[in-house]
Backbone bond lengths (Angstrom), bond angles and torsions (degrees), N, CA, C in turn:
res aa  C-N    CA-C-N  psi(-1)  N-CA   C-N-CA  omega(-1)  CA-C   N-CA-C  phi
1 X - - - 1.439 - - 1.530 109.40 -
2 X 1.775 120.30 115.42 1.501 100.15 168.12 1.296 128.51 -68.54
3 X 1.014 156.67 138.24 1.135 140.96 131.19 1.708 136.17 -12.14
4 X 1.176 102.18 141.04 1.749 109.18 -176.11 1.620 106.36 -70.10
5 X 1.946 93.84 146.46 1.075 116.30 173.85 1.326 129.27 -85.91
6 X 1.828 110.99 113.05 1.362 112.93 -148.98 1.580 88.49 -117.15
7 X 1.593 127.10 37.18 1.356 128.74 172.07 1.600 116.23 -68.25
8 X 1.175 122.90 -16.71 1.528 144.34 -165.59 1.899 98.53 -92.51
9 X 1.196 122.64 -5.12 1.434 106.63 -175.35 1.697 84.41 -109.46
10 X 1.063 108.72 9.09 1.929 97.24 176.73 1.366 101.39 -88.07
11 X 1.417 117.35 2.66 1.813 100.61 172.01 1.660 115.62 -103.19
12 X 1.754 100.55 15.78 1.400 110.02 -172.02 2.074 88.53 -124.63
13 X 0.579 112.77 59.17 1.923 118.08 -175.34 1.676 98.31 -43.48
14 X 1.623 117.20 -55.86 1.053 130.92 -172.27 2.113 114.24 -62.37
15 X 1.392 115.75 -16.68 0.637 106.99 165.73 1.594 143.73 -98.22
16 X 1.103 143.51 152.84 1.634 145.98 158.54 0.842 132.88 -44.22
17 X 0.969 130.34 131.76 1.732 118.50 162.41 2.163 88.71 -104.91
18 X 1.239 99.35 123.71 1.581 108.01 168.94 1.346 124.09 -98.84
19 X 1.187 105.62 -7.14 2.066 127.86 165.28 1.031 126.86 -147.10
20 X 0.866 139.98 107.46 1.762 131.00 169.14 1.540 93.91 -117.11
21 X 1.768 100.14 119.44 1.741 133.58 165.40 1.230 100.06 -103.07
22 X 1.279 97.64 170.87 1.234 118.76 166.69 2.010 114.74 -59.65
23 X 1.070 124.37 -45.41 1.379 109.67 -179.79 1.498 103.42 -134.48
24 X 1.656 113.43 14.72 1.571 108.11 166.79 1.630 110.02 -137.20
25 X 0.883 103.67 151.80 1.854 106.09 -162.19 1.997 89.50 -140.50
26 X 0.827 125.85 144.97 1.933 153.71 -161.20 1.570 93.39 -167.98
27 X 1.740 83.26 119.68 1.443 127.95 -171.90 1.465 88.33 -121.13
28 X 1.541 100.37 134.39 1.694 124.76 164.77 1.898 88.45 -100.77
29 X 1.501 103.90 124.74 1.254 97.59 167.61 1.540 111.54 -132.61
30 X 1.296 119.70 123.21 1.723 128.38 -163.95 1.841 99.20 -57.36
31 X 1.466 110.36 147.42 1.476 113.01 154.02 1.623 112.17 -33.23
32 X 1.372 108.31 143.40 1.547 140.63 170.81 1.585 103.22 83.00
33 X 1.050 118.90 -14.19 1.624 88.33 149.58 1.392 134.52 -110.32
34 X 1.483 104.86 159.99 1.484 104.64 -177.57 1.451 128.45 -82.15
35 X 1.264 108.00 142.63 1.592 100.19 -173.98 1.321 111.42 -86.62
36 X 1.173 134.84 17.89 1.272 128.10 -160.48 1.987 77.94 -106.82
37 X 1.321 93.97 -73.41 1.958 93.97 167.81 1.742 117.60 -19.10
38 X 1.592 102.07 -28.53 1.703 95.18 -172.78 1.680 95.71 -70.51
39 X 1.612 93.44 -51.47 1.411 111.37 -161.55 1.610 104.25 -59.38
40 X 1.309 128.52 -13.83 1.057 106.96 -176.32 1.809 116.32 -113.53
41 X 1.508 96.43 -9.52 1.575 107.36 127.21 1.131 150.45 -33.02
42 X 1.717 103.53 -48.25 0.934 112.46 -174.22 1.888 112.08 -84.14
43 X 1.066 95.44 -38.24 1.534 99.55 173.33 1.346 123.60 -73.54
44 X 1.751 120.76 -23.92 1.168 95.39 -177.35 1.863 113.05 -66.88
45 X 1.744 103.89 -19.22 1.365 110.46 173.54 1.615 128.86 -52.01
46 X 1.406 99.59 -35.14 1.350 104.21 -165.61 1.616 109.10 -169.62
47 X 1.325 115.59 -155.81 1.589 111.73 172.24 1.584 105.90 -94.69
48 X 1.184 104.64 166.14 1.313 105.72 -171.93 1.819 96.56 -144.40
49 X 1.264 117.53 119.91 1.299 127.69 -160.90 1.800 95.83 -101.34
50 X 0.856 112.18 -85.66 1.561 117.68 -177.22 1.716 104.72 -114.14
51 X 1.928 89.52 138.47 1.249 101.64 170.25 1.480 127.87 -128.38
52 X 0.744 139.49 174.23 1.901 122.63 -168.08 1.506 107.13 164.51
53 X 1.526 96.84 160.45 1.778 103.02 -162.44 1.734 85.42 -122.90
54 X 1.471 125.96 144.67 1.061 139.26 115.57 1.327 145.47 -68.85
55 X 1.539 123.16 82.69 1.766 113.98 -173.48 0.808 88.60 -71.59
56 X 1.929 105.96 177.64 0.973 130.62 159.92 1.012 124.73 -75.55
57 X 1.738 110.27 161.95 1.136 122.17 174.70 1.413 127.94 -73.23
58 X 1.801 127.67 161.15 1.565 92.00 -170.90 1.190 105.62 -84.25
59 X 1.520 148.05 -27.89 1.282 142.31 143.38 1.690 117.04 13.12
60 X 1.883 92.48 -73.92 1.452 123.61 -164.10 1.563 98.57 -49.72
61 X 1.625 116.97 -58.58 1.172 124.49 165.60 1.709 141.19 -51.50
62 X 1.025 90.75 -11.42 1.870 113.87 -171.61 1.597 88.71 -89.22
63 X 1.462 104.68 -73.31 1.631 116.62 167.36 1.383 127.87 -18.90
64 X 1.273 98.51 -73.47 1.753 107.18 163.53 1.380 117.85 -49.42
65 X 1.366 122.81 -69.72 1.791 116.29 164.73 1.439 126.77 -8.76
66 X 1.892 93.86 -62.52 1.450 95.41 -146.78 1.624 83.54 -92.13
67 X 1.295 139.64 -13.37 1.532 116.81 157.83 1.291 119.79 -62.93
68 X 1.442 135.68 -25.12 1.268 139.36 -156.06 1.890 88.63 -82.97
69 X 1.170 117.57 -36.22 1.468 142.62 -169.40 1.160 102.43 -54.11
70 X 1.728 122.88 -48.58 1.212 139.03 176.49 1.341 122.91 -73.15
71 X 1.008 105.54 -19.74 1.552 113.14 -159.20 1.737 108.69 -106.00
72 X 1.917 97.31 -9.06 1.620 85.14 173.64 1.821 79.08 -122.02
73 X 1.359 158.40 42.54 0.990 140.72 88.26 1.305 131.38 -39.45
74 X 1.709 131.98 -8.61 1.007 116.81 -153.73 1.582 137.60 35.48
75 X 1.304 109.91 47.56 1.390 131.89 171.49 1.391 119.38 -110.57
76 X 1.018 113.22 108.05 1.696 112.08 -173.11 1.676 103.69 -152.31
């Protein structure tokens, strides 16, 4: 069996792949792009069975803030 063609995430450089399975693959994809653009990436490649978003958590978001907080204090 070959394996799937994952040449189509080279127009996303900035993004992850955080799993690659056998028939499910989870993309970390940074703010400003759209996922619908992945998704329609993704299909012109191939089939695309299920699609779905993970936000963040509000934690995840609190987290991120209050480092960003730090980081233009110059506190590190």
């Amino acid at each position: 069996m070959e394996p799937p063609n994952r040449d189509w995430l080279l127009a996303y450089p900035d993004g992850t792949v955080a799993s690659d399975e056998a028939d499910d693959l989870r993309l970390e994809i940074p703010h400003g792009i759209d996922p619908l653009d992945v998704l329609d990436a993704a299909r012109a490649a191939g089939r695309v069975v299920d699609f779905g978003l993970d936000l963040p958590t509000l934690s995840q978001l609190f987290l991120d803030a209050a480092d960003r907080t730090r980081d233009r204090a110059g506190v590190r």
